[in-house]
MARBALO-456486 format. One record per residue (C-alpha): x, y, z; residue in three letters. Coordinates in steps of 0.05 Angstrom, whole numbers, padded with zeros to 5 digits, always signed. Layout:
% MARBALO-456486
XYZALA ...
END
This chain:
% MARBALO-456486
-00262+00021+01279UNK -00331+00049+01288UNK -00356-00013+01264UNK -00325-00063+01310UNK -00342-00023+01365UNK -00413-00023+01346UNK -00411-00094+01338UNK -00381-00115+01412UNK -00442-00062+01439UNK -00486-00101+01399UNK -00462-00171+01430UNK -00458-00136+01496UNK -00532-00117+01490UNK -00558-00176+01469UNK -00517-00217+01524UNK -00549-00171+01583UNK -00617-00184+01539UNK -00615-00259+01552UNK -00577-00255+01627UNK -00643-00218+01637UNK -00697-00252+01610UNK -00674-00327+01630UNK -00696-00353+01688UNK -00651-00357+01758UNK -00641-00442+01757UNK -00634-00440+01679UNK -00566-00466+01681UNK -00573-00510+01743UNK -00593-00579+01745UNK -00664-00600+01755UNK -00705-00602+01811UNK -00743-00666+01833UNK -00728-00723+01873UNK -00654-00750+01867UNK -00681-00824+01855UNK -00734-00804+01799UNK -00689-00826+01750UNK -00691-00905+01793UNK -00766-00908+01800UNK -00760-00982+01828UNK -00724-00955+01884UNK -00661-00991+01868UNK -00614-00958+01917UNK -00633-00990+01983UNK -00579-01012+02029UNK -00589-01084+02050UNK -00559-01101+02120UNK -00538-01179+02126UNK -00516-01222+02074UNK -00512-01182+02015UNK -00518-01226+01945UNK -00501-01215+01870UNK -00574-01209+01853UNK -00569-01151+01912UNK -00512-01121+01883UNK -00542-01126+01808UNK -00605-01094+01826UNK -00563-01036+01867UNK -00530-01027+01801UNK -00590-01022+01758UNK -00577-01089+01731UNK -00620-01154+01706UNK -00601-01198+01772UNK -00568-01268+01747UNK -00637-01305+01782UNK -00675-01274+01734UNK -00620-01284+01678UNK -00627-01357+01699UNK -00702-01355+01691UNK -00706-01322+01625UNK -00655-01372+01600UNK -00699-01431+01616UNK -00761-01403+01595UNK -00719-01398+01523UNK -00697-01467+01530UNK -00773-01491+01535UNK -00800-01452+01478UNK -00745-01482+01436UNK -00694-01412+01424UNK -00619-01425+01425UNK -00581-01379+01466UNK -00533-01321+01429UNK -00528-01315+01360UNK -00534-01392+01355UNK -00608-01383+01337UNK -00602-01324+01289UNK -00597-01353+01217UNK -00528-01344+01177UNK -00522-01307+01121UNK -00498-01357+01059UNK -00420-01328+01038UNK -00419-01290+00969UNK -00383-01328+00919UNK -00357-01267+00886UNK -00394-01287+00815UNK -00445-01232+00813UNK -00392-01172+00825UNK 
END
């Protein structure tokens, strides 16, 4: 038994050890500015007419203008939208297994 009781003072120890030695805020989140993570400063509140390209870019989303501008800058450069312009693999026939 003299063991297992050395064993839990050991654990015991070593806990207080590390309570000790971390720092207060170890366990807390980190401290900055809230929107640091949004540099463009996505989160303003609009007052009026609010749009879907409002609502997109309060969401951290590409805003369907600019969806509709990258689209027809593909279009002119000749790119088919999707997976239509990726090329197909050719089907196995099976022969070389």
């Amino acid at each position: 038994m003299s063991k297992h009781k050395f064993l839990m003072f050991m654990i015991g120890v070593l806990a207080a050890a590390l309570f000790a030695l971390s720092p207060g805020d170890a366990l807390s989140q980190a401290k900055g500015n809230k929107d640091a993570s949004n540099e463009q400063g996505t989160k303003q509140v609009t007052k009026g007419n609010v749009t879907r390209d409002d609502v997109a870019r309060y969401l951290g989303k590409v805003p369907p203008s600019e969806q509709a501008a990258a689209a027809k800058r593909n279009r002119e450069l000749g790119l088919l939208p999707g997976v239509a312009g990726q090329n197909a693999q050719t089907p196995s026939s099976g022969a070389t297994r």
